[in-house]
mmCIF file as gemmi writes it, N, C-alpha and C atoms, coordinates in Angstrom:
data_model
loop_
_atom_site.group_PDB
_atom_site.id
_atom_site.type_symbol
_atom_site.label_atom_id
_atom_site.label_alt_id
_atom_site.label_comp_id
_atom_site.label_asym_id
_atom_site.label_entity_id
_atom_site.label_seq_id
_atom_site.pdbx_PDB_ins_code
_atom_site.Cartn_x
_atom_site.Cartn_y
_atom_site.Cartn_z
_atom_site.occupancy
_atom_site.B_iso_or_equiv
_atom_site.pdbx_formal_charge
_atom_site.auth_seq_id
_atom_site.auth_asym_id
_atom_site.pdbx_PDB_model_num
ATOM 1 N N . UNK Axp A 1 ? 9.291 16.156 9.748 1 0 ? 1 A 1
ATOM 2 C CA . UNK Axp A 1 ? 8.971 15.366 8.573 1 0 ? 1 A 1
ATOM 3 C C . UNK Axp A 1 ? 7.664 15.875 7.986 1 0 ? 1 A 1
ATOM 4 N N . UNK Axp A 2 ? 7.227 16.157 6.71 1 0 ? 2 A 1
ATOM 5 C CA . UNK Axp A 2 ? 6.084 16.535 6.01 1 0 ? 2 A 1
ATOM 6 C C . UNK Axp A 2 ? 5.079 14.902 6.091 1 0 ? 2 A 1
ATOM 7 N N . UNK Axp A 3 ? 4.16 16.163 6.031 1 0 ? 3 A 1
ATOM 8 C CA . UNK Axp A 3 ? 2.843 15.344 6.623 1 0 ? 3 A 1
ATOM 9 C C . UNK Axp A 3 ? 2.754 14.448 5.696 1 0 ? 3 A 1
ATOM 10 N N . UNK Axp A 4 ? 2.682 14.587 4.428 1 0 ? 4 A 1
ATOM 11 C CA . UNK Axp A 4 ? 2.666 12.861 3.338 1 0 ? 4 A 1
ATOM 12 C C . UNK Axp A 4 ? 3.817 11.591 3.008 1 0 ? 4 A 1
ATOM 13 N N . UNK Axp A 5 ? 4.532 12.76 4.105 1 0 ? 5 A 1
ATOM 14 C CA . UNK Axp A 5 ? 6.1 11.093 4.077 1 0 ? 5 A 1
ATOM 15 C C . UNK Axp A 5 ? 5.181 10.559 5.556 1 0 ? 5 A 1
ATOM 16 N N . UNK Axp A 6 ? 4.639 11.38 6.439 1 0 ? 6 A 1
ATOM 17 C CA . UNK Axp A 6 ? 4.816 10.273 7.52 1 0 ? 6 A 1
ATOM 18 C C . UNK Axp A 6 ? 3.527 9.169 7.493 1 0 ? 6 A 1
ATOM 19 N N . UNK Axp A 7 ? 2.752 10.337 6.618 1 0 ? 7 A 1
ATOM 20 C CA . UNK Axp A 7 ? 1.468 9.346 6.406 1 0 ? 7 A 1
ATOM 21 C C . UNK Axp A 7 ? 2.065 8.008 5.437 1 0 ? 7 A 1
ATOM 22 N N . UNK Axp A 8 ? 2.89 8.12 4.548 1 0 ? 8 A 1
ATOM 23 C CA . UNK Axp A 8 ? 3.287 7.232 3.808 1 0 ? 8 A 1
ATOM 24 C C . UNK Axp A 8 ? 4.092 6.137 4.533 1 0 ? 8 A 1
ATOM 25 N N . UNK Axp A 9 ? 4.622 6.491 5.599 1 0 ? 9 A 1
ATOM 26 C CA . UNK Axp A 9 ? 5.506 5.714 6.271 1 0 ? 9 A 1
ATOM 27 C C . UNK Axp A 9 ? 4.749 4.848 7.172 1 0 ? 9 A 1
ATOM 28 N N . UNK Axp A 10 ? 3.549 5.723 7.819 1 0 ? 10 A 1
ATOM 29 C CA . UNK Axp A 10 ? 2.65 4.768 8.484 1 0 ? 10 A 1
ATOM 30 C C . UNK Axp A 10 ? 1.955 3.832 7.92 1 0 ? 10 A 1
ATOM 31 N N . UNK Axp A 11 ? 1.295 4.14 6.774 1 0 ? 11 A 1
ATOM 32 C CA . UNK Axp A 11 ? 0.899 2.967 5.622 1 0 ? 11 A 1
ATOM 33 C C . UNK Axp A 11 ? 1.989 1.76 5.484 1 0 ? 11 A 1
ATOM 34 N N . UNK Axp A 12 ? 3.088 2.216 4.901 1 0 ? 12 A 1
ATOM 35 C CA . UNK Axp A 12 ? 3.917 1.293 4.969 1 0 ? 12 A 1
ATOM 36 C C . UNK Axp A 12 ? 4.466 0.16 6.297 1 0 ? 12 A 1
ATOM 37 N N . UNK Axp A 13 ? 4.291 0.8 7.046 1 0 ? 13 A 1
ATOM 38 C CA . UNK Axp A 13 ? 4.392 -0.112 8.664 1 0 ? 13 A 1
ATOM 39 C C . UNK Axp A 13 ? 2.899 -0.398 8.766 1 0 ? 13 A 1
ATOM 40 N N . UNK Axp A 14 ? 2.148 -0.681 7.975 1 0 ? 14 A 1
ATOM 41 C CA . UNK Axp A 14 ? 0.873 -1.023 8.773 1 0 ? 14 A 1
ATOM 42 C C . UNK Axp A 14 ? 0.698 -2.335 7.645 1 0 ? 14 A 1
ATOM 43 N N . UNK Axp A 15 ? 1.255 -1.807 6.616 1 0 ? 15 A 1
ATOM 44 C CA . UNK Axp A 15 ? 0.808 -3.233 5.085 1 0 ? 15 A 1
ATOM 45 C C . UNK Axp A 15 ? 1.542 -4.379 5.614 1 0 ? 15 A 1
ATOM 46 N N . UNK Axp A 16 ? 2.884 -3.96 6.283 1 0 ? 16 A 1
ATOM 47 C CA . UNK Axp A 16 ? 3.911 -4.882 6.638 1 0 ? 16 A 1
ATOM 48 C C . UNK Axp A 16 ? 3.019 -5.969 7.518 1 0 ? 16 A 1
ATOM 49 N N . UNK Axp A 17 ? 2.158 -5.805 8.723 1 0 ? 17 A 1
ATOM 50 C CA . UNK Axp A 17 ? 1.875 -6.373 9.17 1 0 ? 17 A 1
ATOM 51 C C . UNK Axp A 17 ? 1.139 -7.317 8.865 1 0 ? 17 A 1
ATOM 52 N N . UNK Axp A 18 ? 0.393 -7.863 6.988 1 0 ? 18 A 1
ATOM 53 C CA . UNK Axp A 18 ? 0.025 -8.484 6.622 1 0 ? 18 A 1
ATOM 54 C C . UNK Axp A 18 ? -1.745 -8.289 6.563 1 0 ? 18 A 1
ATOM 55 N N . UNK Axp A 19 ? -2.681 -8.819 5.1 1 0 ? 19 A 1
ATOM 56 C CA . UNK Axp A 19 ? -3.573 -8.621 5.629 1 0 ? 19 A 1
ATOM 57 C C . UNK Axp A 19 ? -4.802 -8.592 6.234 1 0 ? 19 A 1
ATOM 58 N N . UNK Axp A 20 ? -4.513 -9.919 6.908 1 0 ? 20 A 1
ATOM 59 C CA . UNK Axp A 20 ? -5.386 -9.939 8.239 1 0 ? 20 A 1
ATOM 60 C C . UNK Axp A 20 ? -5.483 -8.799 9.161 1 0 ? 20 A 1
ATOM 61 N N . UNK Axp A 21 ? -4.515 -8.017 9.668 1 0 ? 21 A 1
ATOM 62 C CA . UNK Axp A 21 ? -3.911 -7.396 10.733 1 0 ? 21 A 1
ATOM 63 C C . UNK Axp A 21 ? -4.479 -5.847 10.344 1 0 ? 21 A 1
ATOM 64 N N . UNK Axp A 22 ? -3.697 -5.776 8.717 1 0 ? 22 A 1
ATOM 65 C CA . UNK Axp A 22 ? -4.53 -4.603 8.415 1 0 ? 22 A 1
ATOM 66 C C . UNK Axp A 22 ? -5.779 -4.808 8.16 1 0 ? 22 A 1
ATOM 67 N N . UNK Axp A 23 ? -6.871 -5.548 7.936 1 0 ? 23 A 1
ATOM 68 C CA . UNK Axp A 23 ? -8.423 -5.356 7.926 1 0 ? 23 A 1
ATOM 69 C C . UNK Axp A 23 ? -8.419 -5.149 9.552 1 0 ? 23 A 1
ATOM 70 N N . UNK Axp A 24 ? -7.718 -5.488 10.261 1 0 ? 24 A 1
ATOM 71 C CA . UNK Axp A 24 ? -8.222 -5.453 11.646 1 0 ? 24 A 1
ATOM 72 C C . UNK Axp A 24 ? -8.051 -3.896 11.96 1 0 ? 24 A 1
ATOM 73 N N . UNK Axp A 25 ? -6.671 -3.583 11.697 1 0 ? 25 A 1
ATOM 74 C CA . UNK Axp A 25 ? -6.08 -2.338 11.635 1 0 ? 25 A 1
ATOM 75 C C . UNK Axp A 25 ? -7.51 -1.022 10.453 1 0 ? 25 A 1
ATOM 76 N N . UNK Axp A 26 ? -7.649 -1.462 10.093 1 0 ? 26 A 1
ATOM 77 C CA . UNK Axp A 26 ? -8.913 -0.752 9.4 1 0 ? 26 A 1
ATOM 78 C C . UNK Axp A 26 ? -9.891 -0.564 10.155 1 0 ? 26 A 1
ATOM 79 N N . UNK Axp A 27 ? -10.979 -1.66 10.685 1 0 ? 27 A 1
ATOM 80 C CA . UNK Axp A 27 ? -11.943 -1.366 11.68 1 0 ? 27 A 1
ATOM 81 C C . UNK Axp A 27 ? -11.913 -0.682 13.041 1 0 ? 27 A 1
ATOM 82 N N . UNK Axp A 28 ? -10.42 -0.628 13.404 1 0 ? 28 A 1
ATOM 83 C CA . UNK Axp A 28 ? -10.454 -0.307 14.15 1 0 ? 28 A 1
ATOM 84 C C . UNK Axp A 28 ? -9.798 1.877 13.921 1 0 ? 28 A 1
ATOM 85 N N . UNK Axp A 29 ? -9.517 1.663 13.137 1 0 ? 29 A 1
ATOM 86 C CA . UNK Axp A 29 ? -9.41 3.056 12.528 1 0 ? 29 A 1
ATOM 87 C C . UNK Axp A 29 ? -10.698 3.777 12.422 1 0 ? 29 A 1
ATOM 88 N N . UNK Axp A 30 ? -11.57 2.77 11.503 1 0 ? 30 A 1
ATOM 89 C CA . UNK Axp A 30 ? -12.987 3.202 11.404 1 0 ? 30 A 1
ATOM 90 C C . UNK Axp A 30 ? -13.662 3.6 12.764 1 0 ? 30 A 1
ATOM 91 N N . UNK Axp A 31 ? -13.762 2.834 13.937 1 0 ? 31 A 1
ATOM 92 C CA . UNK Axp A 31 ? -14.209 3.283 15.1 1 0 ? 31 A 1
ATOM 93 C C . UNK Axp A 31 ? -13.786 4.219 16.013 1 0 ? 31 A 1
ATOM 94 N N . UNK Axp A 32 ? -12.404 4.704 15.54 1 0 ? 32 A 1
ATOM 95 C CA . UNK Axp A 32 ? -12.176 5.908 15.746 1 0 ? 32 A 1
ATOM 96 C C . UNK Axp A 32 ? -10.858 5.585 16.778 1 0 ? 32 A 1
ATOM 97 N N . UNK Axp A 33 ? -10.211 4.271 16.856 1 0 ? 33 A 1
ATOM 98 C CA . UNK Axp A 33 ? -9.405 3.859 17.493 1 0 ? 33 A 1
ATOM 99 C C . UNK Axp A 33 ? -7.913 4.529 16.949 1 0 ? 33 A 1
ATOM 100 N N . UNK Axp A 34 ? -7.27 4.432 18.237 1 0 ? 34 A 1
ATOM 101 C CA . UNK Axp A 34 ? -5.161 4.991 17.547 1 0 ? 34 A 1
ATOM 102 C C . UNK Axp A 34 ? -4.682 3.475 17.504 1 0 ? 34 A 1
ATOM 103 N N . UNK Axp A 35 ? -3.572 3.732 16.645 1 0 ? 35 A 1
ATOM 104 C CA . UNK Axp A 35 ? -2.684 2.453 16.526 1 0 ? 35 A 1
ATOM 105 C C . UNK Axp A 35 ? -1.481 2.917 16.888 1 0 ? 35 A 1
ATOM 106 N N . UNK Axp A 36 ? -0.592 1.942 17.634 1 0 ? 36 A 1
ATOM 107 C CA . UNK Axp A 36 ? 0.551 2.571 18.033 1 0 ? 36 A 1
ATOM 108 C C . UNK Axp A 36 ? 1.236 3.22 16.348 1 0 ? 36 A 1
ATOM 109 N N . UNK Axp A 37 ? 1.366 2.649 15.469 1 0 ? 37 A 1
ATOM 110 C CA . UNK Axp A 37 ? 1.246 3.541 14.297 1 0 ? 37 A 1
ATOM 111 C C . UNK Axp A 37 ? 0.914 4.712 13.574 1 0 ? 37 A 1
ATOM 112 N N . UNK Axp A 38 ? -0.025 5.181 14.106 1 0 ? 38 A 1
ATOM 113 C CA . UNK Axp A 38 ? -0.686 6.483 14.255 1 0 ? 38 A 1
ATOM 114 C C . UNK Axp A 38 ? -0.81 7.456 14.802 1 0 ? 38 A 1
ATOM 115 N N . UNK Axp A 39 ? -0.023 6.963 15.819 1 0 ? 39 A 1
ATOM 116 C CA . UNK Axp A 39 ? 0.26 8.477 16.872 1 0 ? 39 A 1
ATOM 117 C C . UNK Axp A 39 ? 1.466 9.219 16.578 1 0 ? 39 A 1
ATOM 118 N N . UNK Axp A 40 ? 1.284 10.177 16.932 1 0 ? 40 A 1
ATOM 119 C CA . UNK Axp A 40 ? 1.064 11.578 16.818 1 0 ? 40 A 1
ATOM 120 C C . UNK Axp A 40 ? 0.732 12.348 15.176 1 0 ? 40 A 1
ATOM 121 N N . UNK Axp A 41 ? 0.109 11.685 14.698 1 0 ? 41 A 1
ATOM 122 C CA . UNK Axp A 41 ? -1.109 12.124 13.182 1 0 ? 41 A 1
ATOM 123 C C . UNK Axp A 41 ? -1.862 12.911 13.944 1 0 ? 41 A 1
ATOM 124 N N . UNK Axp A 42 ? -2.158 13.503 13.176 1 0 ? 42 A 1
ATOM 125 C CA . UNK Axp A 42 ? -3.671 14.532 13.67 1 0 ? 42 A 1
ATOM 126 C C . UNK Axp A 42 ? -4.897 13.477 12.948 1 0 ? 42 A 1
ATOM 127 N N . UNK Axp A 43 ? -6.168 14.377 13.63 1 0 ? 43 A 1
ATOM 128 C CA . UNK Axp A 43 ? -7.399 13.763 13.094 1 0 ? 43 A 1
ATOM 129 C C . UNK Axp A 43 ? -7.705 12.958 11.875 1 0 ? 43 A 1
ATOM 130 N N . UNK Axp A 44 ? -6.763 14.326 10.978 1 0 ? 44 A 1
ATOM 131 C CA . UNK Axp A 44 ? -6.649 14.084 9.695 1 0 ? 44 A 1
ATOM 132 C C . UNK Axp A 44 ? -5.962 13.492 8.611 1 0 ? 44 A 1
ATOM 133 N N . UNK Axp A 45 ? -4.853 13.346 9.411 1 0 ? 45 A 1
ATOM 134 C CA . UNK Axp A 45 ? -3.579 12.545 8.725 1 0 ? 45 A 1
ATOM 135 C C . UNK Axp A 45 ? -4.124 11.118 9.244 1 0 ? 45 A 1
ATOM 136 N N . UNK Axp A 46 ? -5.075 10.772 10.093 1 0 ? 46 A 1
ATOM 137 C CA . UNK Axp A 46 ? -5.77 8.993 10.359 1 0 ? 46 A 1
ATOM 138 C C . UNK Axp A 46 ? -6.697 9.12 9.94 1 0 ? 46 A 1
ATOM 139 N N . UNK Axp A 47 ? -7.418 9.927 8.701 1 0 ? 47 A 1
ATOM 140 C CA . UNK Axp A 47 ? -8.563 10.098 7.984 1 0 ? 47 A 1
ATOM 141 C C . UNK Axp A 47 ? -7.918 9.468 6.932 1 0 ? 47 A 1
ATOM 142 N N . UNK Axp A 48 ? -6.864 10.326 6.712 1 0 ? 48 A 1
ATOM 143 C CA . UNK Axp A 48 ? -5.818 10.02 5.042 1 0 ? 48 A 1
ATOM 144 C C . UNK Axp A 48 ? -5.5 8.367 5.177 1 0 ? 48 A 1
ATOM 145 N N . UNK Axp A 49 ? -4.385 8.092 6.138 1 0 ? 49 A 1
ATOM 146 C CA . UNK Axp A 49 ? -4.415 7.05 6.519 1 0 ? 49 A 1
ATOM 147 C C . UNK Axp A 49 ? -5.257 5.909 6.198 1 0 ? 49 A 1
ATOM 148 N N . UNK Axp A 50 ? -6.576 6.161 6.715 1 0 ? 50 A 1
ATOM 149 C CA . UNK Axp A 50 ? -7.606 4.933 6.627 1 0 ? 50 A 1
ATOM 150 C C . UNK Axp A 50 ? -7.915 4.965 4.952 1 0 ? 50 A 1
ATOM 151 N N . UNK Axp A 51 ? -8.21 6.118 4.759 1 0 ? 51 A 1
ATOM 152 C CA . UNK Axp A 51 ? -8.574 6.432 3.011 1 0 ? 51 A 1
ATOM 153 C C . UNK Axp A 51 ? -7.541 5.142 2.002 1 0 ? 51 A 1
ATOM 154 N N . UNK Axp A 52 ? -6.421 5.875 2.345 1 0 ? 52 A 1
ATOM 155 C CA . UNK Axp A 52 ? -5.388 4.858 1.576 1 0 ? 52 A 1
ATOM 156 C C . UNK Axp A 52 ? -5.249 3.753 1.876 1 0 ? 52 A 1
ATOM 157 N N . UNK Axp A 53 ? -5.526 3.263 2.988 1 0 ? 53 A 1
ATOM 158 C CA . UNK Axp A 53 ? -5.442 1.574 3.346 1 0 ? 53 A 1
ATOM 159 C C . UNK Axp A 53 ? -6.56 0.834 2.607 1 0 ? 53 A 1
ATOM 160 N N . UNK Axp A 54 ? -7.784 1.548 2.912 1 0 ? 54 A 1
ATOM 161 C CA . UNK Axp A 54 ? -8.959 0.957 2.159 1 0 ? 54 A 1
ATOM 162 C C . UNK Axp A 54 ? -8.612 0.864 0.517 1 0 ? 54 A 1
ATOM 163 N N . UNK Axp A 55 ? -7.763 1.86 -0.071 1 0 ? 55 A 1
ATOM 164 C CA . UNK Axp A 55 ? -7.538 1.927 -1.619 1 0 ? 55 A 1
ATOM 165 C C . UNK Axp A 55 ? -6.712 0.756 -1.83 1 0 ? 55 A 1
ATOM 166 N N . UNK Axp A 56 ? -5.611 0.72 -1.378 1 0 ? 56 A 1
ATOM 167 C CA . UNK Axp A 56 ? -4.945 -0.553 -0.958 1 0 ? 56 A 1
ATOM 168 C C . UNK Axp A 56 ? -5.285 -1.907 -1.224 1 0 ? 56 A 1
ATOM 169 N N . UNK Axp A 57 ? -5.991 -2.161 -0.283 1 0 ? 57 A 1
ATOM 170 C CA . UNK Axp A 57 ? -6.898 -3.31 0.135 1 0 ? 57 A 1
ATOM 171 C C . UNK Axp A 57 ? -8.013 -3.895 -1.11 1 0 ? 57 A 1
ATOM 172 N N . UNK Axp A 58 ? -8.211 -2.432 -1.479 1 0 ? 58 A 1
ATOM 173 C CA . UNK Axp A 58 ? -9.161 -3.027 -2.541 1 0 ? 58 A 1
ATOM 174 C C . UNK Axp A 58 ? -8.511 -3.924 -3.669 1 0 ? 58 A 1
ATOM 175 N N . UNK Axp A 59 ? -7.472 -3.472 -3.957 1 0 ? 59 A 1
ATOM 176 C CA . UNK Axp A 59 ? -6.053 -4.094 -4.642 1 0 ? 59 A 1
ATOM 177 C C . UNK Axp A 59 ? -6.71 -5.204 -4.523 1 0 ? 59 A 1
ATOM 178 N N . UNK Axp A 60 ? -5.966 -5.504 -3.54 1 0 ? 60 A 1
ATOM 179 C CA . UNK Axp A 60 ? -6.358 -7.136 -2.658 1 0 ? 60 A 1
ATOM 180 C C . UNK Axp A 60 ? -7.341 -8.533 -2.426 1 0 ? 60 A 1
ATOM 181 N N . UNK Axp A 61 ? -8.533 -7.4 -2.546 1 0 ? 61 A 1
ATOM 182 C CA . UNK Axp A 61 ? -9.426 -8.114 -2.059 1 0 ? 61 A 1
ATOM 183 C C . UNK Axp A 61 ? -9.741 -9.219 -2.561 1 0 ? 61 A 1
ATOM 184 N N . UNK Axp A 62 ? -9.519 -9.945 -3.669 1 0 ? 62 A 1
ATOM 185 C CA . UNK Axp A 62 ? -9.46 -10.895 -3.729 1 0 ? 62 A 1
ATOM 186 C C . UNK Axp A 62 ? -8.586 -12.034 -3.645 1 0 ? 62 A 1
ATOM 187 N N . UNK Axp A 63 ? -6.962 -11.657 -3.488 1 0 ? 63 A 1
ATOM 188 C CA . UNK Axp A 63 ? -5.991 -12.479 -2.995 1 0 ? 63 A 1
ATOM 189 C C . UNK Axp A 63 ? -5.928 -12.343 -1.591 1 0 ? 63 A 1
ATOM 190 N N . UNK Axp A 64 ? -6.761 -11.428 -1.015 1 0 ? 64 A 1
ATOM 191 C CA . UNK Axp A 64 ? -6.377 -11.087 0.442 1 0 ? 64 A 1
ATOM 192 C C . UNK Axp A 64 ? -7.879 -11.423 1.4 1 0 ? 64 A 1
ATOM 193 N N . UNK Axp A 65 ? -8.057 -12.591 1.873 1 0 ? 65 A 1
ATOM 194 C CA . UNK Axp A 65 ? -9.43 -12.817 2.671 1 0 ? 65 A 1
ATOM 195 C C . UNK Axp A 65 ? -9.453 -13.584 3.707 1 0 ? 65 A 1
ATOM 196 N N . UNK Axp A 66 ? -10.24 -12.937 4.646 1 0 ? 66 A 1
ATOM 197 C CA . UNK Axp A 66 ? -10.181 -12.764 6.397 1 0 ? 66 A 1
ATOM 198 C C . UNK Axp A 66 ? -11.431 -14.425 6.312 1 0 ? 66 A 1
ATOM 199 N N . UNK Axp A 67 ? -11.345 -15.195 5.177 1 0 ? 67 A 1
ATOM 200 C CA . UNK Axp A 67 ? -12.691 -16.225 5.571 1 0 ? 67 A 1
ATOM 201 C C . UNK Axp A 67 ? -12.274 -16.939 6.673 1 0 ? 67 A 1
């Protein structure tokens, strides 16, 4: 599979989880953590990954809050 379907596919299984789960799913990307979602990505394809979730999110951020 090419590297921007699977990155796309992992995004997509990660939004699903709603987003509480993905801000969680974010920090823990940020610290350099795997998600069962993320494996077997390289370094860089969970660089891309986090990039686009955060773009995402920003969408969100105001219908979407962890208060």
């Amino acid at each position: 599979m090419r590297s921007s379907r699977r990155i796309d596919d992992c995004i997509e299984r990660l939004c699903q989880k709603g987003c509480a789960q993905v801000w969680g799913d974010i920090d823990a990307l940020e610290r350099g953590e795997s998600l069962p979602e993320t494996e077997g990505l390289s370094d860089g394809e969970r660089q891309r990954v986090l990039r686009e979730l955060k773009a995402v999110m920003r969408v969100y951020k105001d219908r979407c809050r962890l208060d």
